[in-house]
ROBAVEX-863416 format. One record per residue (C-alpha): residue in three letters; x, y, z negated. Coordinates in nm, 2 decimals, always signed. Example, Ala and Ser with C-alpha at 12.3 -4.5 7.8 and 13.67 -1.06 7.14 Angstrom:
% residues 2
> ALA, +1.23, -0.45, -0.78;
> SER, +1.37, -0.11, -0.71;
END
This chain:
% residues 190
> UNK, +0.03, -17.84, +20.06;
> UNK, +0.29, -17.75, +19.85;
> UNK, +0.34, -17.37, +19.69;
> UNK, +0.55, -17.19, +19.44;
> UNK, +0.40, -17.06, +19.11;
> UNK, +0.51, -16.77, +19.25;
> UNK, +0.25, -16.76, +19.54;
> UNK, +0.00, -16.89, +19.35;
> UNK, +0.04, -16.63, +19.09;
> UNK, +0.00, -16.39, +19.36;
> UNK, -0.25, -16.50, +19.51;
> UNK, -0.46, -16.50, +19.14;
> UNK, -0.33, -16.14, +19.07;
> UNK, -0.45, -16.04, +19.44;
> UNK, -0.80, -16.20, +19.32;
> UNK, -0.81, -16.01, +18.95;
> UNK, -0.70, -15.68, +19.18;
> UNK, -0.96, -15.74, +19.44;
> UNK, -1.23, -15.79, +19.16;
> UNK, -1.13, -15.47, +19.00;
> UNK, -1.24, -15.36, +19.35;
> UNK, -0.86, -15.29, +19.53;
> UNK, -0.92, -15.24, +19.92;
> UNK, -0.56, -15.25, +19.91;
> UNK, -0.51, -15.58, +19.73;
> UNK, -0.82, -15.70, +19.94;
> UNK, -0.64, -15.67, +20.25;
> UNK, -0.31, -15.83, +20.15;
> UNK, -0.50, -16.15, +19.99;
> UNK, -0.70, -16.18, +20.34;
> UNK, -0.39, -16.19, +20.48;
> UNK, -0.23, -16.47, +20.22;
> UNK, -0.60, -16.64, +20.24;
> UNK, -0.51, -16.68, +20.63;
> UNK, -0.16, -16.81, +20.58;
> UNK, -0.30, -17.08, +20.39;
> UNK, -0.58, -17.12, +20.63;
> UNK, -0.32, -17.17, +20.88;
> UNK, -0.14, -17.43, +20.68;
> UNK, -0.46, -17.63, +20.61;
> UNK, -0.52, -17.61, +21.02;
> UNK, -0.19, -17.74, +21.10;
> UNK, -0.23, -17.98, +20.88;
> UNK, -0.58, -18.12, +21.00;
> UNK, -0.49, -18.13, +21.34;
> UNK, -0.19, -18.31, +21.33;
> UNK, -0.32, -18.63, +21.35;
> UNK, -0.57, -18.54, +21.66;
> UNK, -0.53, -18.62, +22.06;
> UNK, -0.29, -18.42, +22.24;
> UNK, -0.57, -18.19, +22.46;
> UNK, -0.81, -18.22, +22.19;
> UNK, -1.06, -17.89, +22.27;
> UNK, -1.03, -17.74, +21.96;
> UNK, -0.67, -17.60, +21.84;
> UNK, -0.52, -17.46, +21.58;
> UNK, -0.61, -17.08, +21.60;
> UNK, -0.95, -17.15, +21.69;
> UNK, -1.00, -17.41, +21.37;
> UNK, -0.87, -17.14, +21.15;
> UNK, -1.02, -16.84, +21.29;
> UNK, -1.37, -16.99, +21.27;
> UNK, -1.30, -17.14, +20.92;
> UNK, -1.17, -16.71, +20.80;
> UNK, -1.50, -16.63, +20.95;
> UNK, -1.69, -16.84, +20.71;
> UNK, -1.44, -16.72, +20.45;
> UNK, -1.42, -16.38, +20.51;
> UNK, -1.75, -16.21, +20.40;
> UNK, -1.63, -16.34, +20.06;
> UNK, -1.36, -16.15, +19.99;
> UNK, -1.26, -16.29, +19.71;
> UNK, -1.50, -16.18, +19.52;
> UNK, -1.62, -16.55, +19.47;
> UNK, -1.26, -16.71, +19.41;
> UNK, -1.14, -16.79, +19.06;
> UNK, -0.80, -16.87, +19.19;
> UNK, -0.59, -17.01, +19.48;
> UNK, -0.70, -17.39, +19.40;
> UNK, -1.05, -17.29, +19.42;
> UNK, -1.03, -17.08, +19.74;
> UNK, -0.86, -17.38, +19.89;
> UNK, -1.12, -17.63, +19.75;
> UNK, -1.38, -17.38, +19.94;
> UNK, -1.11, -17.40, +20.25;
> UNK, -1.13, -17.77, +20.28;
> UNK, -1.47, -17.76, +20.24;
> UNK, -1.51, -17.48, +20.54;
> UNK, -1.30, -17.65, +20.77;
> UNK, -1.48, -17.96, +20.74;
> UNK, -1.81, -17.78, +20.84;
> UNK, -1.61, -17.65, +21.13;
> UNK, -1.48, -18.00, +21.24;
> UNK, -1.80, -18.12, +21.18;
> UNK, -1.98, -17.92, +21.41;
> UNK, -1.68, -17.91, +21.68;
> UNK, -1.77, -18.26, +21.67;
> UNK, -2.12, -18.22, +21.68;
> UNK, -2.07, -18.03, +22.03;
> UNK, -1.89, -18.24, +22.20;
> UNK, -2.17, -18.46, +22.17;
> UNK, -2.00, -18.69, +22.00;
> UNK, -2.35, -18.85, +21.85;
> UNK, -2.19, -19.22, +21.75;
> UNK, -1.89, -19.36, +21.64;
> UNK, -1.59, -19.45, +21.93;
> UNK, -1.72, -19.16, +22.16;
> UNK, -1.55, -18.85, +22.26;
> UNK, -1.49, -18.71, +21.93;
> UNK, -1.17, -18.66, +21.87;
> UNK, -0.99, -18.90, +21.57;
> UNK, -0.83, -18.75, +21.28;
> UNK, -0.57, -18.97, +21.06;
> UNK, -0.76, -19.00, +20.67;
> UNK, -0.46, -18.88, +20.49;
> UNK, -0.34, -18.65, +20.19;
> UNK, +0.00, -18.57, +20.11;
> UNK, +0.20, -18.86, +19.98;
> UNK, -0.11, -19.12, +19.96;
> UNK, -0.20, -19.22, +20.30;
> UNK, -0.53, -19.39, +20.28;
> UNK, -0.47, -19.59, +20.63;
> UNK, -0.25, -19.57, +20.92;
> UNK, -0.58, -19.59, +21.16;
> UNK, -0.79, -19.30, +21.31;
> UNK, -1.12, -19.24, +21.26;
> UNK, -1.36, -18.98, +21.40;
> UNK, -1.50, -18.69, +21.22;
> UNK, -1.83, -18.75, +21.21;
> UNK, -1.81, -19.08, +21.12;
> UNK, -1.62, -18.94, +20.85;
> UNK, -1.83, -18.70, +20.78;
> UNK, -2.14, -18.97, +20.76;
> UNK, -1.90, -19.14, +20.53;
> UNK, -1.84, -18.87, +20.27;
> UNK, -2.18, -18.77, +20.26;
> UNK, -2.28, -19.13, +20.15;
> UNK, -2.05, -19.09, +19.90;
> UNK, -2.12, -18.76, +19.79;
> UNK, -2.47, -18.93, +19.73;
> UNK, -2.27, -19.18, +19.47;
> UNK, -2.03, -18.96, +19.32;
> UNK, -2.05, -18.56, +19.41;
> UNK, -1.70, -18.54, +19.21;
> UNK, -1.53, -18.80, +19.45;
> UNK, -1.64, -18.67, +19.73;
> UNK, -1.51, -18.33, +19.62;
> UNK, -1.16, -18.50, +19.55;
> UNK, -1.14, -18.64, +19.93;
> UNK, -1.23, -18.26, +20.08;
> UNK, -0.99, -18.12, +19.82;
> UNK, -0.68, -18.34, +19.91;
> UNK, -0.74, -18.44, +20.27;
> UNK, -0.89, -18.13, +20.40;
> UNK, -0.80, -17.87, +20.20;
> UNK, -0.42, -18.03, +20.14;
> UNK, -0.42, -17.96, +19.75;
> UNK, -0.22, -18.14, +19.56;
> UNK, -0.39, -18.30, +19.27;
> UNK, -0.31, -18.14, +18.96;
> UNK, -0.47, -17.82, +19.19;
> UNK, -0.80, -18.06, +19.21;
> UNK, -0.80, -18.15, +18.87;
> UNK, -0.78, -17.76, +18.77;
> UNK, -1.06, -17.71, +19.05;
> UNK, -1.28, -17.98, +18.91;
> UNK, -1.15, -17.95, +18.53;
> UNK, -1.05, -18.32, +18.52;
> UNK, -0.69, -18.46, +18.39;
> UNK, -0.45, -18.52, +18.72;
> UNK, -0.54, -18.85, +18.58;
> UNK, -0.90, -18.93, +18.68;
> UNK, -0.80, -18.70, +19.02;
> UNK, -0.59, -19.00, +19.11;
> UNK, -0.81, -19.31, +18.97;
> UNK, -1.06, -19.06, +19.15;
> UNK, -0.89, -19.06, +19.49;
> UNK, -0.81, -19.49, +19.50;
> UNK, -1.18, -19.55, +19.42;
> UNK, -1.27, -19.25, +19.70;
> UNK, -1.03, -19.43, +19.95;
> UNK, -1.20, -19.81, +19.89;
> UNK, -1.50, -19.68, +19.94;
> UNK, -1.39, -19.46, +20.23;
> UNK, -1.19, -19.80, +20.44;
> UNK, -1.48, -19.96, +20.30;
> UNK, -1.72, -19.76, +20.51;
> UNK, -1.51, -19.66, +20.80;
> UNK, -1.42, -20.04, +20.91;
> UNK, -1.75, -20.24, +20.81;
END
């Protein structure tokens, strides 16, 4: 997901505003906060089945509605609200999954393409919950990598936004995301 300094500034000015308890400036970063919520959708659901059940309005609005009740209260800046995006629409996936009663690997569940930006970890499709399964059994060896995967592939940041999220160098985001991606391939095609 790419932005200008200029959105992201205004999108951290909307938060200092909103904090200094703005209605006003509440409204317009709910509005910016969906904009990027639709970006994040579109980019999610690009690599799913034509027909899949869930689209891109409905991905997003439920995602806002886990959002919402925050207000921006809880955000420090745009990379952080999208770290908490990626993070929200991968519960929403999750459970979308989870009712089509998708309960093992190769059923119904629709496949997504494990990609971020410019490094695409694999040109084959997976499902969402085994990818879910996946990142939870890394989260359990690395919390910090598994936060790098939902940063870049589901919330699109790029990865100097990650490393300001997880106060890393860009550095150890990318040695970060290769040793995330072994691990991932690793899992996903035992």
């Amino acid at each position: 997901m790419t932005t200008s300094a200029d959105e992201r500034g205004e999108f951290t000015r909307l938060l200092e505003q909103v904090r200094d308890g703005d209605q006003h400036a509440s409204d317009r970063l709910l509005a910016m906060a969906y904009d990027t919520l639709k970006e994040i959708a579109r980019r999610q659901l690009s690599g799913r089945r034509r027909g899949s059940a869930l689209c891109t309005t409905e991905l997003v609005h439920e995602a806002y509605f886990k959002l919402a009740g925050q207000s921006g209260q809880y955000w420090q800046d745009r990379a952080h609200f999208c770290g908490i995006a990626a993070n929200a629409m991968r519960q929403v996936l999750v459970d979308h999954a989870r009712r089509r009663g998708a309960a093992k690997r190769g059923s119904d569940a629709d496949p997504i393409t494990l990609t971020a930006g410019l490094n695409a970890v694999d040109p084959s499709v997976v499902d969402v919950l085994a990818l879910d399964q996946a990142l939870d059994r890394l989260g359990e060896r690395s919390e910090r990598l598994r936060r790098v995967v939902e940063y870049l592939f589901f919330g699109g940041m790029t990865q100097e936004e990650v490393a300001a999220v997880l106060g890393v160098s860009t550095r150890t985001v990318e040695r970060d995301w290769l040793k995330a991606k072994l691990f991932l391939h690793r899992e996903l095609h035992a």
